[in-house]
Every structure is written in structure tokens, then in C-alpha cells.
KERO-65653 format. One record per residue: residue in three letters; x, z, y of N, C-alpha, C, CB in turn. Coordinates in steps of 0.2 Angstrom, whole numbers, plus 5000, padded with zeros to 4 digits. Last residue first. Glycine has a CB too. Layout:
% residues N
+------+------+------+------+-------+-------+-------+------+------+------+-------+-------+-------+
: code : n.c1 : n.c3 : n.c2 : ca.c1 : ca.c3 : ca.c2 : c.c1 : c.c3 : c.c2 : cb.c1 : cb.c3 : cb.c2 :
+------+------+------+------+-------+-------+-------+------+------+------+-------+-------+-------+
:  ALA :    X :    Z :    Y :     X :     Z :     Y :    X :    Z :    Y :     X :     Z :     Y :
...
+------+------+------+------+-------+-------+-------+------+------+------+-------+-------+-------+
//
This chain:
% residues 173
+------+------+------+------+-------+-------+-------+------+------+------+-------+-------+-------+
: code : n.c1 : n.c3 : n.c2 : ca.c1 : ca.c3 : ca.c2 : c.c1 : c.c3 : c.c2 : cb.c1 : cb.c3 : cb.c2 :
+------+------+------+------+-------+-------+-------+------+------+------+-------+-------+-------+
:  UNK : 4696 : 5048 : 5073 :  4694 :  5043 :  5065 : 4691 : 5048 : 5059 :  4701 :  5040 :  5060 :
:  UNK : 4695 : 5048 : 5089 :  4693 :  5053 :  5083 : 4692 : 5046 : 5079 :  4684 :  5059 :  5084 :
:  UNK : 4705 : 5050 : 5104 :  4706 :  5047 :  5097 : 4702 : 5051 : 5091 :  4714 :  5046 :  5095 :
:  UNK : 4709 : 5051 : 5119 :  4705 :  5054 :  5112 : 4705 : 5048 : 5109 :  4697 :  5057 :  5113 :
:  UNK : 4718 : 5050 : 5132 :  4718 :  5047 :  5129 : 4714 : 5051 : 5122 :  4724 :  5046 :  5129 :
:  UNK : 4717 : 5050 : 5150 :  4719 :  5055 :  5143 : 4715 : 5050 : 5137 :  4714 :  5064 :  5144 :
:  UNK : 4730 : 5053 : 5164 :  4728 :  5048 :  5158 : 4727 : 5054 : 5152 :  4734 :  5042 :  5156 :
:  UNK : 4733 : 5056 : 5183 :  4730 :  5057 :  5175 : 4730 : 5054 : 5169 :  4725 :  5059 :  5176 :
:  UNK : 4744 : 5048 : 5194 :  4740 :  5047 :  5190 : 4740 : 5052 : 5186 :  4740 :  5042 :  5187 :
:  UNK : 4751 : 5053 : 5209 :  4750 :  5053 :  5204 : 4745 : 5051 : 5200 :  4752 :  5057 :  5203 :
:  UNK : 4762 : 5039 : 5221 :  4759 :  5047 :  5221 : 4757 : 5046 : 5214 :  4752 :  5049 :  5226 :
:  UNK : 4771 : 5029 : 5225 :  4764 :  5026 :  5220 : 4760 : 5033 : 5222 :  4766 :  5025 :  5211 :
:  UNK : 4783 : 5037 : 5230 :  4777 :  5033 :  5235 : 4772 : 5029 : 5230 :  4782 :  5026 :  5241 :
:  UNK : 4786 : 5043 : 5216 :  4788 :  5043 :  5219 : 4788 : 5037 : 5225 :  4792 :  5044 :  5216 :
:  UNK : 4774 : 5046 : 5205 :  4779 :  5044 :  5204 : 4780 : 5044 : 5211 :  4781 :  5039 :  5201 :
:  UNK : 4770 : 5059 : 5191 :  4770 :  5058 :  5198 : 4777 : 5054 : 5198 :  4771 :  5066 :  5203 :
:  UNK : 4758 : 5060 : 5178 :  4762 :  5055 :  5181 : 4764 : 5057 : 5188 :  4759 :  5049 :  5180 :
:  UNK : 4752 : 5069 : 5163 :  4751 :  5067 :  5170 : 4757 : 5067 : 5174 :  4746 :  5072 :  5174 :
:  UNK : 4742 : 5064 : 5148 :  4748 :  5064 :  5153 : 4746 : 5064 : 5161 :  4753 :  5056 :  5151 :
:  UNK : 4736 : 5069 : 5134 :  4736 :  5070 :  5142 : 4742 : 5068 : 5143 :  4736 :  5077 :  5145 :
:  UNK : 4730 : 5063 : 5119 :  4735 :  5063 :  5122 : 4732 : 5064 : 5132 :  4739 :  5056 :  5118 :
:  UNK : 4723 : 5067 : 5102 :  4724 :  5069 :  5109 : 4730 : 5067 : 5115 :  4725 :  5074 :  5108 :
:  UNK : 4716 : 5063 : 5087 :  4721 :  5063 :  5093 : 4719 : 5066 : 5099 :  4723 :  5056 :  5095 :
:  UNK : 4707 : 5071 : 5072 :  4708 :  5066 :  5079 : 4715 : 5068 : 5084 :  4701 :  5068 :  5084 :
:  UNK : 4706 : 5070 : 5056 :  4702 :  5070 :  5060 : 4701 : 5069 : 5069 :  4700 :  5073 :  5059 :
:  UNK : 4717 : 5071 : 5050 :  4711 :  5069 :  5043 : 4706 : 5069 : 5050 :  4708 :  5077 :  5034 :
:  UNK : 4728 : 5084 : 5060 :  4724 :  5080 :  5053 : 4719 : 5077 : 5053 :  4723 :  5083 :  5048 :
:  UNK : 4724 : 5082 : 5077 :  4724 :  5085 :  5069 : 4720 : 5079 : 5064 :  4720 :  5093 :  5070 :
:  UNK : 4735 : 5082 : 5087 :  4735 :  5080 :  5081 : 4732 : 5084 : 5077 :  4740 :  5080 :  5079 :
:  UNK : 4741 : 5082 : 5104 :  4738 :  5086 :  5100 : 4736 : 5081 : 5094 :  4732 :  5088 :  5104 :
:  UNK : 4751 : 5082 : 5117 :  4752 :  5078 :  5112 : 4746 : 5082 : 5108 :  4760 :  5078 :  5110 :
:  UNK : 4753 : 5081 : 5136 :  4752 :  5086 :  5131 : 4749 : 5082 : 5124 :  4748 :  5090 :  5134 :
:  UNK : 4769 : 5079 : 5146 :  4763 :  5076 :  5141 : 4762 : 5083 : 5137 :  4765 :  5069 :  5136 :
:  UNK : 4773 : 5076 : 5164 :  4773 :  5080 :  5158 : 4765 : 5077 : 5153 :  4773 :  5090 :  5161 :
:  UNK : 4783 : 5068 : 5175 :  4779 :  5067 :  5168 : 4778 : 5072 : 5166 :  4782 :  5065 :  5163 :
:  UNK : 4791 : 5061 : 5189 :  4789 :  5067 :  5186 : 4783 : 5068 : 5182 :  4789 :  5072 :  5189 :
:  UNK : 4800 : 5053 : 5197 :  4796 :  5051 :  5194 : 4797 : 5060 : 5189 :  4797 :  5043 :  5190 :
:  UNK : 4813 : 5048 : 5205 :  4807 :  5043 :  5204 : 4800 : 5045 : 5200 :  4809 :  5036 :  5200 :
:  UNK : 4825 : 5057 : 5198 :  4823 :  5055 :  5207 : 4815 : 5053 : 5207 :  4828 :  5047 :  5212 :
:  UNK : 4816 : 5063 : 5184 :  4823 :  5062 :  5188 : 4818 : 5061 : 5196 :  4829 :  5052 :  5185 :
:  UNK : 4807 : 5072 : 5171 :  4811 :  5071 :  5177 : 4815 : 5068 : 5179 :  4813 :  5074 :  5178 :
:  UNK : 4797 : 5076 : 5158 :  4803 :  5071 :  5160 : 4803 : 5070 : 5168 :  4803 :  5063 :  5154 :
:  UNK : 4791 : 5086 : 5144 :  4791 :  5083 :  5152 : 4797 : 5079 : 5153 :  4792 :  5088 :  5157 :
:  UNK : 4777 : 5089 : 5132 :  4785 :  5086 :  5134 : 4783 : 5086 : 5143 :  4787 :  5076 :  5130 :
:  UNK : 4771 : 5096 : 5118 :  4773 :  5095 :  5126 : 4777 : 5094 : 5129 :  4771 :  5099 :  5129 :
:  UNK : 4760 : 5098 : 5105 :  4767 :  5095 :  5107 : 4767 : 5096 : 5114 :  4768 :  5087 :  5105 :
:  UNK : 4752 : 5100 : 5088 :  4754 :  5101 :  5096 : 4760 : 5099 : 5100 :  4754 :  5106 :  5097 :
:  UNK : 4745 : 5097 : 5074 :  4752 :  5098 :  5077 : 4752 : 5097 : 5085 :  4757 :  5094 :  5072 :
:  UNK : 4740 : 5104 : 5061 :  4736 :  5102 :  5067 : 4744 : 5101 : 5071 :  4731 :  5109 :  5069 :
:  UNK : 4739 : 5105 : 5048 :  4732 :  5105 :  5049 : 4731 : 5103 : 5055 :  4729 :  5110 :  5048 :
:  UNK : 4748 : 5100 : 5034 :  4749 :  5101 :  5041 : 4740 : 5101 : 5041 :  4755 :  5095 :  5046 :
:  UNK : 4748 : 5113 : 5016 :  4748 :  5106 :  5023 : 4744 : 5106 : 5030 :  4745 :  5099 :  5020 :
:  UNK : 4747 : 5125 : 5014 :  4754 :  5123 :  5016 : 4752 : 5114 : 5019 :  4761 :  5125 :  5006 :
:  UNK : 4734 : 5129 : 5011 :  4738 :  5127 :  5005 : 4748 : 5123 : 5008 :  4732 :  5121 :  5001 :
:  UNK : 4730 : 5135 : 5021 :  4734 :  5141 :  5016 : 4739 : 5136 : 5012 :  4729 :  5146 :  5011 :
:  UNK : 4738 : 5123 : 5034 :  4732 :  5126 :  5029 : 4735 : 5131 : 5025 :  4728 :  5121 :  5025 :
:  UNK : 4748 : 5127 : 5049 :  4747 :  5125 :  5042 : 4741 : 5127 : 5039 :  4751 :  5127 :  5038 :
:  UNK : 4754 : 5121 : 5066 :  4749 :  5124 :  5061 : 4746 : 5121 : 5053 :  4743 :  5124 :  5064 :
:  UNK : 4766 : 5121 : 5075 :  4763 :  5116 :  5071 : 4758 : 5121 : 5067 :  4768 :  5110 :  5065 :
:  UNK : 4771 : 5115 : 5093 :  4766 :  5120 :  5088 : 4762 : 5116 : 5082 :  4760 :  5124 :  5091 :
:  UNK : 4784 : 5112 : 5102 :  4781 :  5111 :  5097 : 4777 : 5114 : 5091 :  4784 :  5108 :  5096 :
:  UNK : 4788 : 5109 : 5118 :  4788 :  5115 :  5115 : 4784 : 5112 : 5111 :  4786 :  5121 :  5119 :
:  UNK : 4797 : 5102 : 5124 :  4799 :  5107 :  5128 : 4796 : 5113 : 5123 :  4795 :  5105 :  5135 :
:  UNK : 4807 : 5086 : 5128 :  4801 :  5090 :  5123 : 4803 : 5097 : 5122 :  4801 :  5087 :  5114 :
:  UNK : 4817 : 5086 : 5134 :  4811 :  5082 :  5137 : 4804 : 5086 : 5130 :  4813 :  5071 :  5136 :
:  UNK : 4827 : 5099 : 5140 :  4826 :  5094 :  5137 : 4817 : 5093 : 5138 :  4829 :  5097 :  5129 :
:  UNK : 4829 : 5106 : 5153 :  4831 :  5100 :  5155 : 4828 : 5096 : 5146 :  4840 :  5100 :  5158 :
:  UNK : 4828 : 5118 : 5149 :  4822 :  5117 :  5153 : 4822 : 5108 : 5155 :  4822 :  5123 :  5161 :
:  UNK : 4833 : 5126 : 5134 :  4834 :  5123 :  5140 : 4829 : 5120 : 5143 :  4840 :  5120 :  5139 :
:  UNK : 4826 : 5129 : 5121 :  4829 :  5134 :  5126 : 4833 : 5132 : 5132 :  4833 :  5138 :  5123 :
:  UNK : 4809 : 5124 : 5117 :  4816 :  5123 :  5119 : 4821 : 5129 : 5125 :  4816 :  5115 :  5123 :
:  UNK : 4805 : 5131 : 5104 :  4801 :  5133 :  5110 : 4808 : 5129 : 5112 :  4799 :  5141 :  5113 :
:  UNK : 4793 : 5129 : 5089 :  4798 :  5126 :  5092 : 4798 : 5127 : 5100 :  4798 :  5120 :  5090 :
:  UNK : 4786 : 5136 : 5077 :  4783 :  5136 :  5082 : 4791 : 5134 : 5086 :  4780 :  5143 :  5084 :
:  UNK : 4772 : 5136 : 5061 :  4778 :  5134 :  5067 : 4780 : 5132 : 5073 :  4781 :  5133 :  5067 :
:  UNK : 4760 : 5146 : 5053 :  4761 :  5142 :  5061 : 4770 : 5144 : 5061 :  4755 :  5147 :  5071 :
:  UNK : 4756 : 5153 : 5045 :  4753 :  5148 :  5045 : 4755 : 5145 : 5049 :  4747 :  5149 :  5046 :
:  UNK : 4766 : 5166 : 5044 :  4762 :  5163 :  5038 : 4760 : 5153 : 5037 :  4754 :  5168 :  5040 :
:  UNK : 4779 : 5160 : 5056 :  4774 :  5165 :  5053 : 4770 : 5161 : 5047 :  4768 :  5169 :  5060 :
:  UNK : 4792 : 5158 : 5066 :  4786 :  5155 :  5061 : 4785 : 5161 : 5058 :  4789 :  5148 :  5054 :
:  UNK : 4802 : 5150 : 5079 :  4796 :  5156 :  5077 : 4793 : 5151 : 5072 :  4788 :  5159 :  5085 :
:  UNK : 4816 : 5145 : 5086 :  4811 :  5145 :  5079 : 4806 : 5151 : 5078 :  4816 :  5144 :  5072 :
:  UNK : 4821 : 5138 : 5098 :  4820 :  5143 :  5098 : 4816 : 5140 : 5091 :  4816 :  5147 :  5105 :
:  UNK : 4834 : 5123 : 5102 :  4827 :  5123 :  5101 : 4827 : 5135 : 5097 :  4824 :  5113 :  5094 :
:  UNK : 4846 : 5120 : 5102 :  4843 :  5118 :  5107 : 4836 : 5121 : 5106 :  4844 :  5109 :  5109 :
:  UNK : 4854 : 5117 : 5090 :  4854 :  5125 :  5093 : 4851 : 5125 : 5100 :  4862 :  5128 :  5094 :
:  UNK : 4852 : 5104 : 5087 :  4851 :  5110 :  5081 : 4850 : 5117 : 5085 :  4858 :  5111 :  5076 :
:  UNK : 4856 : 5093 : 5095 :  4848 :  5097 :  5097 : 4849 : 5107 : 5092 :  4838 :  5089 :  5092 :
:  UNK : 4863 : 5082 : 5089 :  4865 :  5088 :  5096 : 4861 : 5092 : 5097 :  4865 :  5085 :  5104 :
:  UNK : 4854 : 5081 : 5078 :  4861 :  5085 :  5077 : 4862 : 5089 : 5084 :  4867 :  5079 :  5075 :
:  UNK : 4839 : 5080 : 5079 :  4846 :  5078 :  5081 : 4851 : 5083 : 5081 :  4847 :  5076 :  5086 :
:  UNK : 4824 : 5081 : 5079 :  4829 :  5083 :  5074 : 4834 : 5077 : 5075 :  4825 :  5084 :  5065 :
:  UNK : 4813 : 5080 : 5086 :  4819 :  5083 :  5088 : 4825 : 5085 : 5084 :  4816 :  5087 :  5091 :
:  UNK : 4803 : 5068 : 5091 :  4805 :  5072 :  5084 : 4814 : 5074 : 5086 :  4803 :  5066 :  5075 :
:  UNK : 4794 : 5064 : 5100 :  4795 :  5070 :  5100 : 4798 : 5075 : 5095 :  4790 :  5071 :  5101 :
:  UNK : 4791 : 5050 : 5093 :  4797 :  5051 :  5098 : 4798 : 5058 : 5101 :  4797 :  5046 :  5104 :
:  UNK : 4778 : 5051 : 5089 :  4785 :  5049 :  5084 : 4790 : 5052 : 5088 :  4787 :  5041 :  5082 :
:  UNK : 4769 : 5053 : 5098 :  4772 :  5059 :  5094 : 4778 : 5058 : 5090 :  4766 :  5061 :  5089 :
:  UNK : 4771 : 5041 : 5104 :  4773 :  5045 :  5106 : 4775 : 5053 : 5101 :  4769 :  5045 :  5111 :
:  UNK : 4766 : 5031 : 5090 :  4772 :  5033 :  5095 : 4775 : 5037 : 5099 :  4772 :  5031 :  5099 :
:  UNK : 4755 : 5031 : 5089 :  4757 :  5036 :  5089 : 4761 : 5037 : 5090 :  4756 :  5039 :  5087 :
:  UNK : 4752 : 5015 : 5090 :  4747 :  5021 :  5093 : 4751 : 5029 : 5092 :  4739 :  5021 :  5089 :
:  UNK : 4763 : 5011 : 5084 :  4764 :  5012 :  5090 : 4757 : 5017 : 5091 :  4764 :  5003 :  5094 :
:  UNK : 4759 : 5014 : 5071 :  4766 :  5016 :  5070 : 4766 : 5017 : 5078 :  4772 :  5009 :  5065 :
:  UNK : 4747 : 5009 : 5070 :  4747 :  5016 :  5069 : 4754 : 5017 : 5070 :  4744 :  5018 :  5062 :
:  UNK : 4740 : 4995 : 5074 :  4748 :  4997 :  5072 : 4748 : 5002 : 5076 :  4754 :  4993 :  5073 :
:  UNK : 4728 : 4990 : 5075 :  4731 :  4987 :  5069 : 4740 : 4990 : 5067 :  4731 :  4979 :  5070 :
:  UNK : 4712 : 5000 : 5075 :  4721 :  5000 :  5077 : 4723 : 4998 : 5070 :  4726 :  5010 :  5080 :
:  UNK : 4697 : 4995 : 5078 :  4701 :  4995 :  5072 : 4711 : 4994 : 5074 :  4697 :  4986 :  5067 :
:  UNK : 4687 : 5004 : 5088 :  4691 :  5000 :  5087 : 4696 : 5000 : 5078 :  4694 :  5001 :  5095 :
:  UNK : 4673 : 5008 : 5099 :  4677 :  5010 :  5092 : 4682 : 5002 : 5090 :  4669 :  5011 :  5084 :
:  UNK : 4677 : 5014 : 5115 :  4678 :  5009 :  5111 : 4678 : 5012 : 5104 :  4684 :  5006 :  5113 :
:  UNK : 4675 : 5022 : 5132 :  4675 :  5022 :  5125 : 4673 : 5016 : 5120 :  4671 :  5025 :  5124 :
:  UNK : 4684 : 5024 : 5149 :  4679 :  5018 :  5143 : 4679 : 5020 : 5136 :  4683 :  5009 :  5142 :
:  UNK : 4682 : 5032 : 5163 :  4684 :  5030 :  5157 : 4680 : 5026 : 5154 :  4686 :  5035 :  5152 :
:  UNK : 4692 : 5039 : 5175 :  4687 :  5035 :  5175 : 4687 : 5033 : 5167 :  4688 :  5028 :  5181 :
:  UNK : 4699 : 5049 : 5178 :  4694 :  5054 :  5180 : 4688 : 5043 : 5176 :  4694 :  5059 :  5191 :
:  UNK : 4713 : 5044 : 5179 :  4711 :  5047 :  5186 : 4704 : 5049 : 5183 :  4711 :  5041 :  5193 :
:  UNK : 4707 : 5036 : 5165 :  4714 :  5036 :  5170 : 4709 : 5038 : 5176 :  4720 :  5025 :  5171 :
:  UNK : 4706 : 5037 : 5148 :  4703 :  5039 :  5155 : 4708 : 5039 : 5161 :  4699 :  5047 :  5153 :
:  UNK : 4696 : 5030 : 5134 :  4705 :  5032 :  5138 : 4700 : 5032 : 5142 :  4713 :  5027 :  5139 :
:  UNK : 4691 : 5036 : 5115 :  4693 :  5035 :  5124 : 4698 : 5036 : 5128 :  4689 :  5039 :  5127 :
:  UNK : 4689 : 5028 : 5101 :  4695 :  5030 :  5105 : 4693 : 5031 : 5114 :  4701 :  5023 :  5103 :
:  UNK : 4686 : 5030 : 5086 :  4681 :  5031 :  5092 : 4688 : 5032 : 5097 :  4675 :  5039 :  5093 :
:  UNK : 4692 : 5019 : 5074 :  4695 :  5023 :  5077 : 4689 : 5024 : 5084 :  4703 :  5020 :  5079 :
:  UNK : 4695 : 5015 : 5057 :  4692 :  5014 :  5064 : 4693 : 5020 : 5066 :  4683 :  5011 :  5064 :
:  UNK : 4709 : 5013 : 5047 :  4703 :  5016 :  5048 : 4701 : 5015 : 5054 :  4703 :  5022 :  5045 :
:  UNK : 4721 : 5002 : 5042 :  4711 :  5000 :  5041 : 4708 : 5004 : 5042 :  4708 :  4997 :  5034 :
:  UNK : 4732 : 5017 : 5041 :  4729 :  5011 :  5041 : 4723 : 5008 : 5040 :  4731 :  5009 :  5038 :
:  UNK : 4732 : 5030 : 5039 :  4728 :  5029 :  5043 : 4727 : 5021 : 5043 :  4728 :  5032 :  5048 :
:  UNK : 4745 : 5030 : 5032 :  4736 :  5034 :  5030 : 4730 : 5030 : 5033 :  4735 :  5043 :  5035 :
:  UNK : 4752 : 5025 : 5040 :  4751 :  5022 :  5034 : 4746 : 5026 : 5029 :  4757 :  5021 :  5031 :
:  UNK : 4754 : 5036 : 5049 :  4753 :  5028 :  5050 : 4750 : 5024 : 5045 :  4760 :  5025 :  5051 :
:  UNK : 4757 : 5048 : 5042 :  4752 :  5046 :  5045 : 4748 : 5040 : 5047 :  4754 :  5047 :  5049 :
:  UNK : 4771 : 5043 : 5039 :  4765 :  5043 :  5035 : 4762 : 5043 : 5037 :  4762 :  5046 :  5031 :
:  UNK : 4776 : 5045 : 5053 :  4777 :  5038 :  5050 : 4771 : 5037 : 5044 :  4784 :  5036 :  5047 :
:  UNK : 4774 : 5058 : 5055 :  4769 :  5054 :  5059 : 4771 : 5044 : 5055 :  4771 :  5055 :  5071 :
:  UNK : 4782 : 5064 : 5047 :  4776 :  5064 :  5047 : 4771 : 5059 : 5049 :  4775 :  5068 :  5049 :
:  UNK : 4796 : 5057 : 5051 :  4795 :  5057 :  5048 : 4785 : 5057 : 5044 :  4801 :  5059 :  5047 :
:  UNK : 4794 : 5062 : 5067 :  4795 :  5058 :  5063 : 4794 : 5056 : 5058 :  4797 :  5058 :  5063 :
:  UNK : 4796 : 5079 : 5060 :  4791 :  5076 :  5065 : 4791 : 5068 : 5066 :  4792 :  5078 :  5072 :
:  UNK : 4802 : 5089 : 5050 :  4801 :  5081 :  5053 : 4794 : 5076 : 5056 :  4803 :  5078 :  5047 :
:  UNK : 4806 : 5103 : 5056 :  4801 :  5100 :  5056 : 4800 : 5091 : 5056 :  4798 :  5102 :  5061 :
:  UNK : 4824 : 5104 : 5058 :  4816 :  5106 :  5059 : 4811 : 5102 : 5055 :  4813 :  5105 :  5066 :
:  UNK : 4836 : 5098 : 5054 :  4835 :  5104 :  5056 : 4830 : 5108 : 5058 :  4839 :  5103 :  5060 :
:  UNK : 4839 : 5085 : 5041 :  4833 :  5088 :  5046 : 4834 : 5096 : 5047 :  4824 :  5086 :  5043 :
:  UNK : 4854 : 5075 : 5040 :  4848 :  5082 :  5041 : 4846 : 5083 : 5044 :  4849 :  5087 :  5040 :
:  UNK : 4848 : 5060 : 5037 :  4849 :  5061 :  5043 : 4848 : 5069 : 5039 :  4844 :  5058 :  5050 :
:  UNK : 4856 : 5049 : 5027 :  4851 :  5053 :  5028 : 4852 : 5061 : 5032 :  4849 :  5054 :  5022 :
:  UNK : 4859 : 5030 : 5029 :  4860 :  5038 :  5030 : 4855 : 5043 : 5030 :  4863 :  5040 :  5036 :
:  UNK : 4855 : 5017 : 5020 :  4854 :  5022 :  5026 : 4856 : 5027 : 5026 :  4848 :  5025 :  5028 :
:  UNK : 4870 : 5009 : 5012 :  4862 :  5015 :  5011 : 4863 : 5015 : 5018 :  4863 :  5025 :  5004 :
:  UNK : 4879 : 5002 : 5019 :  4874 :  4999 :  5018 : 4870 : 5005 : 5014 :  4875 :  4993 :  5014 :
:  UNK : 4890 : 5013 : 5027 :  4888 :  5011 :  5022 : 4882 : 5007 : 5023 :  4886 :  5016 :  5018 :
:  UNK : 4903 : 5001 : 5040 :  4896 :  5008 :  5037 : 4893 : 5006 : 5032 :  4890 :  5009 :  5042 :
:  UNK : 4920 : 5006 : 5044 :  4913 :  5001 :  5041 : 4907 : 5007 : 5039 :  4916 :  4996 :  5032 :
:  UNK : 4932 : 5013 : 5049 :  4926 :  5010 :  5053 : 4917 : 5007 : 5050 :  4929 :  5005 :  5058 :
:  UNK : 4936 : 5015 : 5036 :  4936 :  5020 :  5038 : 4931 : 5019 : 5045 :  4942 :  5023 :  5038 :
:  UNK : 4940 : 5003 : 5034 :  4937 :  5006 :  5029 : 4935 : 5012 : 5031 :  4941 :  5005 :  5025 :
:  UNK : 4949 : 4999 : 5045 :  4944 :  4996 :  5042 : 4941 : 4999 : 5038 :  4946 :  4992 :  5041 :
:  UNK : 4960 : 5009 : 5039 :  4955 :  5010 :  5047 : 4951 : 5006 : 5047 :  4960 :  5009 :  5054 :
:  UNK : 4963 : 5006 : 5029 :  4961 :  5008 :  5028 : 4959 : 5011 : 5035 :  4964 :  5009 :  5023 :
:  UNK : 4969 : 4990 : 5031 :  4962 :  4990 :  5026 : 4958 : 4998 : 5027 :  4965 :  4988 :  5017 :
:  UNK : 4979 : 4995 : 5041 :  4973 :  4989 :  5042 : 4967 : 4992 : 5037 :  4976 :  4982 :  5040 :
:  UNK : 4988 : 5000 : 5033 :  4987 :  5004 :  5038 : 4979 : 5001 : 5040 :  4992 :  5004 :  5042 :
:  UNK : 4992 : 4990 : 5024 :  4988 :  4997 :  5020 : 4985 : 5000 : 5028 :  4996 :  5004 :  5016 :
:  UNK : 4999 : 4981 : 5032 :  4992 :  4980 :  5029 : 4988 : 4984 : 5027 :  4992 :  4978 :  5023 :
:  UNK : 5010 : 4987 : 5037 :  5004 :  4987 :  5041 : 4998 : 4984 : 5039 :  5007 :  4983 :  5047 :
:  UNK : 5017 : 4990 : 5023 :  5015 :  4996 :  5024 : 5009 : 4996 : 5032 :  5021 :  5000 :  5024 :
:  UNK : 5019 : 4976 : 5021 :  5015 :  4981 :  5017 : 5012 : 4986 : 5021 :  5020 :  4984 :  5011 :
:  UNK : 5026 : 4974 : 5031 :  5020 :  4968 :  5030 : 5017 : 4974 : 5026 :  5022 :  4958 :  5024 :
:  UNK : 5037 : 4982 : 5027 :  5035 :  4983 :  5033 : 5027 : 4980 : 5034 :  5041 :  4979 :  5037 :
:  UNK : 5042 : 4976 : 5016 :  5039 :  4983 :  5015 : 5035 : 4984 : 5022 :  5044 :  4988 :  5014 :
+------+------+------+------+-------+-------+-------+------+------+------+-------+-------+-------+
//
């Protein structure tokens, strides 16, 4: 009985650590920002790209063919704030056309997220601004999207005895 009853105990803490084979589906408490920019990706596949970058004030212009929309926007992917720890981390304004994500602590890294709608309810434009701090190094980015027509990305960089860079990044397809 004893064999028995440390078996049952086994299979079912075992059973209780395993994970499903479906993905989970995360609830989204905002805006899936993520999830968008992954379409995105795949919109935009095989389309050319006028893309300038500019570090400190110096820059190059390229038309180029991005073979992976998934990394060129990256960064907006990773501004998606739908985590569970996050639900009560963020301020919600929305009106007709525009929502509006403000963080209510000063320590999270994505700080404030404006999306704008057409009447017909799709995205027209989505805004973003992050920062990130420790000992070495102080970031903030400004993220810009719009639809069906270009990127935006600022960052400006302080690191710690390097001093700071600018970088801006346009993207019209």
C-alpha cells in the first residue's frame, strides 16, 4: 500500500510540473504590441526599404531589400508590455482614435505608448519611448511606426568613460 500510495504521489506532482505541448495563451492586458509588429513582419516581407542611419550627426542612405523584418523591428517587438507582472504598471487613456499607455513607475523600461487609429479602427501610427538605466549606461529610445509607410527609430546612449552617442534610424517603404 505504501509502494502505492508513493507512486500516486509521484505521477501526480509530475503531472502537475509537465507542460502542455499547445502554446499558452498569454492574456493580453493591452495592446498587443507584439503580436502586431510580428504581422508587420510578414507584411512587409520582399518590400524595399529607403533606409537612413545616422550616428552622431553623420549618415548614409541605402535602398535596401530587409531580409528579416522580425529583427529590423525588434525593437518595437520588445516594447510589448503585456505581462502579467505589468497589468497594474501601466496608466490607460483612450479616446475615439488614440491609445494611450503611460507607466506609472519611472523604473519600468517602456515608459509611454501612443497608438493611433483610423476611423476604420486600424492602427495608423504607433509611438513608443523607452529608457533604461544602471551604473554604466543610460538609454532612452524613441520608436515611431506608421503604417503602410515608415519607421523611425532615435536613441540616445550615455555610457560610462565611452560618453554619449546619438543614432537615428528612418525607414520609408
Amino acid at each position: 500500500m505504501r509502494k502505492v500510495t508513493c507512486l500516486l504521489f509521484t505521477v501526480i506532482l509530475l503531472s502537475a510540473c509537465s507542460q502542455s505541448s499547445e502554446p499558452s495563451r498569454q492574456q493580453k492586458y493591452f495592446f498587443d504590441i507584439a503580436g502586431y509588429f510580428q504581422r508587420q513582419a510578414e507584411i512587409l516581407k520582399n518590400k524595399k526599404v529607403l533606409k537612413t542611419v545616422q550616428k552622431n550627426g553623420v549618415s548614409e542612405t541605402k535602398t535596401l531589400e530587409i531580409s528579416d523584418w522580425q529583427q529590423e523591428l525588434a525593437l518595437f517587438t520588445e516594447a510589448d508590455i503585456n505581462k502579467p507582472a505589468w497589468k497594474n504598471s501601466y496608466k490607460v487613456d483612450s479616446g475615439a482614435n488614440k491609445l494611450l499607455y503611460t507607466a506609472k513607475e519611472a523604473d519600468l523600461r517602456v515608459q509611454k505608448i501612443t497608438i493611433n487609429f483610423a476611423n476604420e479602427g486600424q492602427v495608423k501610427q504607433i509611438a513608443i519611448s523607452t529608457q533604461s538605466t544602471n551604473l554604466l549606461y543610460h538609454t532612452t529610445e524613441n520608436l515611431l511606426f506608421v503604417a503602410d509607410s515608415a519607421y523611425r527609430i532615435e536613441k540616445h546612449q550615455k555610457v560610462l568613460l565611452l560618453g554619449a552617442n546619438d543614432y537615428l534610424i528612418n525607414g520609408k517603404f
